[in-house]
DRENMARGU-247980 format. One line per 3 residues: number of its first residue (from 1); their letters; for each residue y negated, x negated, z of N, C-alpha, C, CB. Coordinates in pm, whole numbers. Glycine has a CB too. Example, Ala and Ser with C-alpha at 12.3 -4.5 7.8 and 13.67 -1.06 7.14 Angstrom:
! residues 2
1> as> 569 -1319 780 450 -1230 780 330 -1320 780 447 -1131 905 | 225 -1285 708 106 -1367 714 -3 -1290 787 60 -1408 572
END
This chain:
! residues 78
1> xxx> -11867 -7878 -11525 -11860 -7734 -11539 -11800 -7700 -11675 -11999 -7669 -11524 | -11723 -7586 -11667 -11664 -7576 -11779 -11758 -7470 -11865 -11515 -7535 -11753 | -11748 -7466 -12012 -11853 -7427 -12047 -11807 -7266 -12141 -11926 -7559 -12126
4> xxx> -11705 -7264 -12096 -11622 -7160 -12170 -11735 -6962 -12139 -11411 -7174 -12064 | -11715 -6973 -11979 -11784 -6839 -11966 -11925 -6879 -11909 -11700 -6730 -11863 | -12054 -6960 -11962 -12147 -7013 -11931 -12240 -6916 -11955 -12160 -7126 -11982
7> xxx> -12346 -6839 -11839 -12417 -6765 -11934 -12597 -6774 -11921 -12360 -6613 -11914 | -12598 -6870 -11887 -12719 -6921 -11881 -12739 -7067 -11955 -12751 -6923 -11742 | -12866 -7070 -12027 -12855 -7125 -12163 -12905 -7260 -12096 -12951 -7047 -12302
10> xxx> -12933 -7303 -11987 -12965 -7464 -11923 -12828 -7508 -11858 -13101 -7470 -11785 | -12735 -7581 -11896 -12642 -7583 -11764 -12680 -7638 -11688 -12529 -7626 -11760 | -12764 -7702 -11690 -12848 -7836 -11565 -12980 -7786 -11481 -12926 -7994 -11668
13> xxx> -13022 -7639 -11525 -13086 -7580 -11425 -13047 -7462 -11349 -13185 -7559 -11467 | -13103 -7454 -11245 -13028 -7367 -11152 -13074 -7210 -11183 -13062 -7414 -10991 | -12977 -7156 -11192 -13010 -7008 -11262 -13119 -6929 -11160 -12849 -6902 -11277
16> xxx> -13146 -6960 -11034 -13188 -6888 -10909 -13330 -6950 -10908 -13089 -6917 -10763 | -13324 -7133 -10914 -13441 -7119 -10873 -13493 -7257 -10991 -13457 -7129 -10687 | -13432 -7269 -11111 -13480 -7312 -11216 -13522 -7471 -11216 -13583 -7225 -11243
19> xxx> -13467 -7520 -11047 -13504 -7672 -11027 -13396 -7732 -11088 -13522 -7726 -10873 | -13430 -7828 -11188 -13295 -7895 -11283 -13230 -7995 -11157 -13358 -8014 -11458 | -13110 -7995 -11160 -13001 -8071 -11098 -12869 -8138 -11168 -12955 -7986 -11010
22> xxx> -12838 -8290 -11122 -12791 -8362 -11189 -12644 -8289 -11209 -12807 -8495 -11133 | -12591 -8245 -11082 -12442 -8169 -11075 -12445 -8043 -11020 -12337 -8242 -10990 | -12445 -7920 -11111 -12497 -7835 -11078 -12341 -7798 -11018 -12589 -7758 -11181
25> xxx> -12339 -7643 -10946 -12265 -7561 -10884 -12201 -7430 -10980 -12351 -7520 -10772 | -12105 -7396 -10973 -12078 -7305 -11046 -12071 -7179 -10957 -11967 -7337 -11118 | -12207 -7112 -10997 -12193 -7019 -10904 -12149 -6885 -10951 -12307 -7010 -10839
28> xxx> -12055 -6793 -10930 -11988 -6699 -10982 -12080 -6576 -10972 -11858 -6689 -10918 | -12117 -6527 -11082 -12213 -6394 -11122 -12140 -6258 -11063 -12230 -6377 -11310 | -12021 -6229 -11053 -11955 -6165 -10952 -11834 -6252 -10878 -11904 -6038 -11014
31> xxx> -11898 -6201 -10715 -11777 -6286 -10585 -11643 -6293 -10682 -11727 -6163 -10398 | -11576 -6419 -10650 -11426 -6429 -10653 -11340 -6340 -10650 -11385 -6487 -10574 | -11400 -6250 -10533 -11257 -6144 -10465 -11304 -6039 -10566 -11256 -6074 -10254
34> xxx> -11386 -6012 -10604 -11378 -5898 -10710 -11345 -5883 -10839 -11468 -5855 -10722 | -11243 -6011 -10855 -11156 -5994 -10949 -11073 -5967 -10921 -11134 -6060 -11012 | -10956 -5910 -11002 -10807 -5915 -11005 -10764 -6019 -10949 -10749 -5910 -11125
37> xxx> -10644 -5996 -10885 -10596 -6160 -10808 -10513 -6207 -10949 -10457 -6150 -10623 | -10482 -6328 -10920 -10481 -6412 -11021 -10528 -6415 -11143 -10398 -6431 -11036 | -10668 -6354 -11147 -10784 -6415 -11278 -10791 -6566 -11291 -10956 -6371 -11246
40> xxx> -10748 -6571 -11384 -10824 -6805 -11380 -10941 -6796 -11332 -10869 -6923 -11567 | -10980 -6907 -11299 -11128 -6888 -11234 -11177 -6936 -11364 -11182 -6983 -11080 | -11134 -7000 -11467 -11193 -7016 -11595 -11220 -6887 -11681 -11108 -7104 -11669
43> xxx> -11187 -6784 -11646 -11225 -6725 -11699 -11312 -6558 -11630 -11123 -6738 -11773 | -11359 -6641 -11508 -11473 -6576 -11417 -11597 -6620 -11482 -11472 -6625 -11253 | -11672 -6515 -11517 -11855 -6555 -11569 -11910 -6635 -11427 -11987 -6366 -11603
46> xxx> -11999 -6723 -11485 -12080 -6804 -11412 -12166 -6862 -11453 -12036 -6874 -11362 | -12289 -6879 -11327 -12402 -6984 -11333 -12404 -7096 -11304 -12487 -6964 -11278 | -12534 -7146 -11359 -12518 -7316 -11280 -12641 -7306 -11144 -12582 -7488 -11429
49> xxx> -12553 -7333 -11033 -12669 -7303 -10930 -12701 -7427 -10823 -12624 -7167 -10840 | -12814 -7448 -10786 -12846 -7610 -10710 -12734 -7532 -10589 -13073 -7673 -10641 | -12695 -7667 -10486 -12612 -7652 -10379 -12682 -7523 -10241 -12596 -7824 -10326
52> xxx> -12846 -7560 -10286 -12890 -7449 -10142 -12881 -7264 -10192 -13108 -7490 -10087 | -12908 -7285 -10351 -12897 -7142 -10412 -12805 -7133 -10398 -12925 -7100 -10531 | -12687 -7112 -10430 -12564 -7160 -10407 -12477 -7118 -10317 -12571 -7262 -10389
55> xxx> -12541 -7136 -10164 -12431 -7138 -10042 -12553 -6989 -10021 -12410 -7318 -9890 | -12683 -6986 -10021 -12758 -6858 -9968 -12689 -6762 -10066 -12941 -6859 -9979 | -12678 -6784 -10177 -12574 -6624 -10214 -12526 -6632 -10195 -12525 -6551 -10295
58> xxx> -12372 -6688 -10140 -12277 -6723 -10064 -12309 -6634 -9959 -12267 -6863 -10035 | -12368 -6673 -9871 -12419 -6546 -9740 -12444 -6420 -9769 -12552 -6569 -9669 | -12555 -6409 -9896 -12572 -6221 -9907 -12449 -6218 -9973 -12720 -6131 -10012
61> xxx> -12366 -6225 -10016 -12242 -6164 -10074 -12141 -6140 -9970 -12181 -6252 -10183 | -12182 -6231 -9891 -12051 -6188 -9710 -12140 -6079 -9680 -12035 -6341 -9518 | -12269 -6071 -9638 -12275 -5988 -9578 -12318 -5813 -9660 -12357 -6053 -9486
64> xxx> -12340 -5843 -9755 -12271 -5715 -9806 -12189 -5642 -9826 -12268 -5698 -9855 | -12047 -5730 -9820 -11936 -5682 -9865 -11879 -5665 -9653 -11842 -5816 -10009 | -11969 -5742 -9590 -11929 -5620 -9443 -12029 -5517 -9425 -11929 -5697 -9275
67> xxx> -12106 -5504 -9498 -12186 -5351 -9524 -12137 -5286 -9567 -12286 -5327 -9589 | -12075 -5309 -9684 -11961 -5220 -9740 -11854 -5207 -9652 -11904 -5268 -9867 | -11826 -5233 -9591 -11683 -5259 -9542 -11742 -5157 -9435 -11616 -5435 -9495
70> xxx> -11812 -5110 -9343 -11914 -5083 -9252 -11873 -4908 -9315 -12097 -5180 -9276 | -11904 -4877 -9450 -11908 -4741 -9502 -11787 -4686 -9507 -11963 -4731 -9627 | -11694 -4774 -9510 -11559 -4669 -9552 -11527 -4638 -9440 -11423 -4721 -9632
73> xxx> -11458 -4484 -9475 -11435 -4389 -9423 -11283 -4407 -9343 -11453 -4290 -9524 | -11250 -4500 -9197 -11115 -4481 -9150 -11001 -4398 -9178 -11127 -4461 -9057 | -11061 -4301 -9218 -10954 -4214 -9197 -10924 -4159 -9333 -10986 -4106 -9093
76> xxx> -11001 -4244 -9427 -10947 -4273 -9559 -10831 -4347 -9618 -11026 -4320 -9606 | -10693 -4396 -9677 -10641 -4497 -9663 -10633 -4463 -9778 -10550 -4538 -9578 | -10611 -4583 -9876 -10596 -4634 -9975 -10454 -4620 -10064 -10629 -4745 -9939
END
């Protein structure tokens, strides 16, 4: 893990559920897509998260962002 935008002060414990792990996950404090496209990913904030914390925010972040997706207004365009 790179340690540049690190913001949790264990890198070897999991920010979610604090069980230390040998190779942690870099789990992104905001989704990917809500950056600008072509942000480095080095320079996306992140946690260190075990593999099961990890993929379960992975899920609430899909399915929020089709909750959101759920609110806008069709006949709105961008």
């Amino acid at each position: 893990m790179k340690r540049r935008h690190h913001l949790f002060p264990n890198p070897l414990a999991c920010a979610y559920c604090t069980q230390m792990v040998s190779r942690p996950e870099a789990e992104h404090v905001f989704p990917e897509s809500w950056y600008p496209d072509g942000t480095p990913s080095a320079e996306m904030a992140f946690v260190p998260s075990c593999r099961d914390c990890n993929h379960f925010y992975g899920k609430v972040e899909e399915r929020l962002g089709r909750i959101l997706l759920m609110c806008v207004d069709p006949r709105i365009t961008p």
